[in-house]
Structure formats: structure tokens, C-alpha cells
C-alpha positions as CSV (number, residue, x, y, z in Angstrom):
1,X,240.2,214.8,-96.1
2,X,239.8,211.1,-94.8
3,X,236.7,209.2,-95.4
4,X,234.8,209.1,-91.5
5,X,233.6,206.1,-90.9
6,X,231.1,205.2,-88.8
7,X,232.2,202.1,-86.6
8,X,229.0,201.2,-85.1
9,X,226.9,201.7,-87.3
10,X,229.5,199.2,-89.9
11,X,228.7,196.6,-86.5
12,X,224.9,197.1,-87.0
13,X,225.0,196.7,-90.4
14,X,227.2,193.2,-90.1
15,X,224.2,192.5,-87.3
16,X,221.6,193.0,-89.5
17,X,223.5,190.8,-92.0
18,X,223.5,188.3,-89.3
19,X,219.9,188.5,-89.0
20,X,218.8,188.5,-92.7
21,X,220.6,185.2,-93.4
22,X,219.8,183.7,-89.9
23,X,216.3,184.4,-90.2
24,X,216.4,183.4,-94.5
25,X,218.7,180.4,-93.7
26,X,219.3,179.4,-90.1
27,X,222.3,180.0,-87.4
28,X,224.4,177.1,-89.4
29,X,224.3,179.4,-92.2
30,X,225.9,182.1,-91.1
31,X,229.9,182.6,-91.9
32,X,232.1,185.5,-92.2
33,X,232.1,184.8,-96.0
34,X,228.2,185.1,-95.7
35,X,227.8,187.8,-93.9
36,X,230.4,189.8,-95.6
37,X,228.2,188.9,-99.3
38,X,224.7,190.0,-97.9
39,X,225.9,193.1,-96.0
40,X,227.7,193.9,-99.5
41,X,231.0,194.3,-98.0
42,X,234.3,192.2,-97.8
43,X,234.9,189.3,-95.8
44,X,238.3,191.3,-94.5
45,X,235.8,194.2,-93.4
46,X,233.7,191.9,-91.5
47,X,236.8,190.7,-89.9
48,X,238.0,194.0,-88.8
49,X,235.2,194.2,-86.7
50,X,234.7,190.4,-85.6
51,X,237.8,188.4,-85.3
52,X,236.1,185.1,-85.4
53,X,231.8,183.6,-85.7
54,X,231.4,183.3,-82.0
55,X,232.3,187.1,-81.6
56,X,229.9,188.3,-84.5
57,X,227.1,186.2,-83.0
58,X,227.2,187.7,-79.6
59,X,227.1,191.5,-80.8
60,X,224.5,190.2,-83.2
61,X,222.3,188.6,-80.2
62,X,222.8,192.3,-78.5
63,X,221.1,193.8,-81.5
64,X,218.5,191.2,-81.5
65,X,217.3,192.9,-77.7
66,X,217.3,195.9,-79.2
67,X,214.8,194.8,-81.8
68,X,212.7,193.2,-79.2
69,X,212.9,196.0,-77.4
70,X,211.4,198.2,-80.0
71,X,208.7,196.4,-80.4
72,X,207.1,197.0,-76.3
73,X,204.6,200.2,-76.9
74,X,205.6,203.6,-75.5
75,X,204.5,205.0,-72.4
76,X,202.6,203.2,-69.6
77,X,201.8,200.1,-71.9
78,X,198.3,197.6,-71.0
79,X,199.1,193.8,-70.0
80,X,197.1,192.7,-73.3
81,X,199.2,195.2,-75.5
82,X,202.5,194.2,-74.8
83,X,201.2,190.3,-75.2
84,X,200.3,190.8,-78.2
85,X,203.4,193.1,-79.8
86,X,205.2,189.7,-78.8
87,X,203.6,187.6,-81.1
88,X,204.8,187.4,-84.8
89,X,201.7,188.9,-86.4
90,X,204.0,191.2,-89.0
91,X,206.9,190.7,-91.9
92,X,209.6,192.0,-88.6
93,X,208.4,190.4,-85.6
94,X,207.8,186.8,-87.7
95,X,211.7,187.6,-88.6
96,X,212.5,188.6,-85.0
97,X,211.4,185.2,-83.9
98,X,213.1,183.2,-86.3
99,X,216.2,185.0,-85.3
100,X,215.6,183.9,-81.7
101,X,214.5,180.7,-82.1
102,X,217.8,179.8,-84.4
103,X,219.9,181.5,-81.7
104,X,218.3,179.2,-78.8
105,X,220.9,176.3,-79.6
106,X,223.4,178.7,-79.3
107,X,222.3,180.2,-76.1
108,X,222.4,176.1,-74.7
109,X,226.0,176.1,-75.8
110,X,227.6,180.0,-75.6
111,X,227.6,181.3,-71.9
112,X,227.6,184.9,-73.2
113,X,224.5,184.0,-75.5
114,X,223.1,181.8,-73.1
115,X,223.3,184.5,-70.1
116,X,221.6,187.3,-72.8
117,X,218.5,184.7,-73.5
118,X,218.2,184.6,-69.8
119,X,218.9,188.2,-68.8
120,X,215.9,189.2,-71.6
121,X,213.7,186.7,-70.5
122,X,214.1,188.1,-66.8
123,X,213.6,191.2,-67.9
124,X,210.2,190.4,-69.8
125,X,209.1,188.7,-66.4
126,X,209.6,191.6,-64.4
127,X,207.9,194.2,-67.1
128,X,205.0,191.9,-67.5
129,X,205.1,191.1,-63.5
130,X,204.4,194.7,-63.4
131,X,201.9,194.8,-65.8
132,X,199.8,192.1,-64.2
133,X,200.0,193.7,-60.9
134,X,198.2,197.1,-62.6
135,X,195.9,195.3,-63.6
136,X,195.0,194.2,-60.1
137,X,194.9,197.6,-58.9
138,X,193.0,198.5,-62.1
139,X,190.4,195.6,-61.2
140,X,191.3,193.3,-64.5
141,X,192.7,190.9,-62.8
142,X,191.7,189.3,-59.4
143,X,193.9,190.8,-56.5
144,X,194.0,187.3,-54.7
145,X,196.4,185.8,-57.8
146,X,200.0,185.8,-57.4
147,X,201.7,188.4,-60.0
148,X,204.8,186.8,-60.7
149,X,203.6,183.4,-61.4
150,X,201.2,184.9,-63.6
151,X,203.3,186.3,-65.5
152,X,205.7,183.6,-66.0
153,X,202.7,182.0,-67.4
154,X,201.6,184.7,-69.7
155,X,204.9,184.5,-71.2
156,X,204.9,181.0,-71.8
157,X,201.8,181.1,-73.3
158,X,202.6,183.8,-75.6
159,X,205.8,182.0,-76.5
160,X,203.5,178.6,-77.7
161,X,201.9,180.6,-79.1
162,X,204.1,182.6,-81.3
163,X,205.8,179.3,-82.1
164,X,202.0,178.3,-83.3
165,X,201.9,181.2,-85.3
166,X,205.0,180.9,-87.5
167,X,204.2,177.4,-87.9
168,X,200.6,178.1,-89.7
169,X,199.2,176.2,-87.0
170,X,197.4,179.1,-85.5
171,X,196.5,182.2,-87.2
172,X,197.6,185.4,-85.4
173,X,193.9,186.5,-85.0
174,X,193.5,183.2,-83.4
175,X,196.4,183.5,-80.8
176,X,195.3,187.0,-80.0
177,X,191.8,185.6,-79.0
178,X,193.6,182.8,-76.7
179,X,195.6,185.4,-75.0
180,X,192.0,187.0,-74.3
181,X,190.4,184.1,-73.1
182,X,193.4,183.7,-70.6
183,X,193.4,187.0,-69.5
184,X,189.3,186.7,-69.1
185,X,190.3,183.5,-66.5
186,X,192.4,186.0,-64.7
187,X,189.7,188.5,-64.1
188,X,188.1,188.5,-60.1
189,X,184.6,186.5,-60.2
190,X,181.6,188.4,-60.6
């Protein structure tokens, strides 16, 4: 009886491949040839699923979502919770960021890529848009503030400081205590 193979799972193990060396070695690192060595497979099999770089990449960034994805708590998540499950305070979200931080001169140059990046980061707007606006109801956060714009800032602020983080600059304790003093100036006087 034939062998059943598994085609996408064979993609998600070339995308993890992707990822190990990317995070390990940088986007100019990864090859066909590469990949093909550290998912322990041939270069010809990587081929039969990704015809050229540009087309392993952009599954690759698809499976990067995924990852991020993951890492948002379950249910009805807190503003504060999901702020901090975006830093790189663990071995998987530190290699999750490197990952998309070596993919971001891609995303400048790829329109596929580029339109991802953009699509995720819309996507973490809204949720966290959402999430700021609960808290208003909830009374964390003063009613008279603008959600959106709020939340564009708490995501820029989380994204210095994730950078700050993998760079030793600040530990992750540290960064978790800036994102609670920020969200302390967001809370209605008195």
C-alpha cells in the first residue's frame, strides 16, 4: 500500500525550518539548500512544495500568524494580559520575534509579505481597540480617552519594548512594569 503523505503538514515542517534558521541565522540565511538540511529532508522535496525562496517565505510568514496567534490567551482575555503575551519573555516568543523582526525587510520589499505585516498589525489594533474599550466600561481606563488611538499606542509601546527586551536592554520584569505604569496613566482621575 502507498506511503500517505501528509502535504501540509510536510509545508509546516519546511515553515518551521524556515523559522529555526531565520530566527538562529537571519532572513539572508535562508535557502532551499538550507532549509531542506535543517528540516532533514532533500532540497528536491523542499522544492516540490516551493518552486522558488520568495514562495517558501510567504507560506512561512502565514505560519508565523499562526504562532502569534497562539500566543493571545483564551476566552475573553484582560488588556494587560494580552500586552504582556506579546513581549518576548520565553525561549518561543523571543524566537517569534526574531522571526518577525528578520522578516520586516522583506515585508518593505514583498507585497504579499508586506500586505500580511499589515493585515496582522490591523488585526492586533482592532483586538486591543476592543480590549481598551472594556476596560472603559470596566472603569480601568478613563471613558473620556479615545480607544483606538490608545491602542495604537499600546502596541507601539509593547513593540519598543519587546525590541528592549531581546536586546538586554530591559529585562522582561522591567517592560512588564512599564506597560503598568502606562496603563496606571490611562486609569480616570480619582
Amino acid at each position: 500500500m502507498p506511503k500517505v503523505v501528509d502535504h501540509d503538514e510536510r509545508r509546516r515542517m519546511i515553515a518551521e525550518a524556515v523559522r529555526r534558521i531565520a530566527a538562529d541565522r537571519g532572513l539572508e540565511a535562508v535557502s532551499l539548500g538550507e532549509v531542506a538540511v535543517e528540516a532533514g529532508i532533500s532540497k528536491g522535496l523542499v522544492q516540490h512544495y516551493f518552486a522558488t525562496k520568495d514562495e517558501m517565505l510567504r507560506y512561512a510568514t502565514t505560519a508565523l500568524r499562526r504562532q502569534v496567534e497562539r500566543r493571545i490567551p483564551d476566552g475573553p482575555p484582560a488588556l494587560r494580559e494580552v500586552l504582556v503575551a506579546m513581549l518576548p519573555v520565553d525561549a518561543e516568543a523571543r524566537t517569534e520575534a526574531l522571526v518577525a523582526n528578520a522578516f520586516l525587510p522583506r515585508a518593505l520589499k514583498d507585497p504579499a509579505i508586506g500586505t500580511r505585516f499589515r493585515e496582522g498589525h490591523g488585526e492586533l489594533v482592532a483586538l486591543l481597540t476592543t480590549l481598551v474599550a472594556a476596560a472603559q466600561e470596566a472603569g480601568g481606563i478613563d471613558p473620556e480617552l479615545d480607544a483606538e488611538p490608545e491602542a495604537e499606542t499600546l502596541l507601539a509601546l509593547v513593540g519598543g519594548l519587546g525590541d528592549a527586551v531581546l536586546l538586554g536592554h530591559r529585562s522582561p520584569a522591567h517592560a512588564e512594569s512599564l506597560i503598568d505604569r502606562h496603563l496606571a496613566r490611562l486609569a480616570p482621575a480619582g
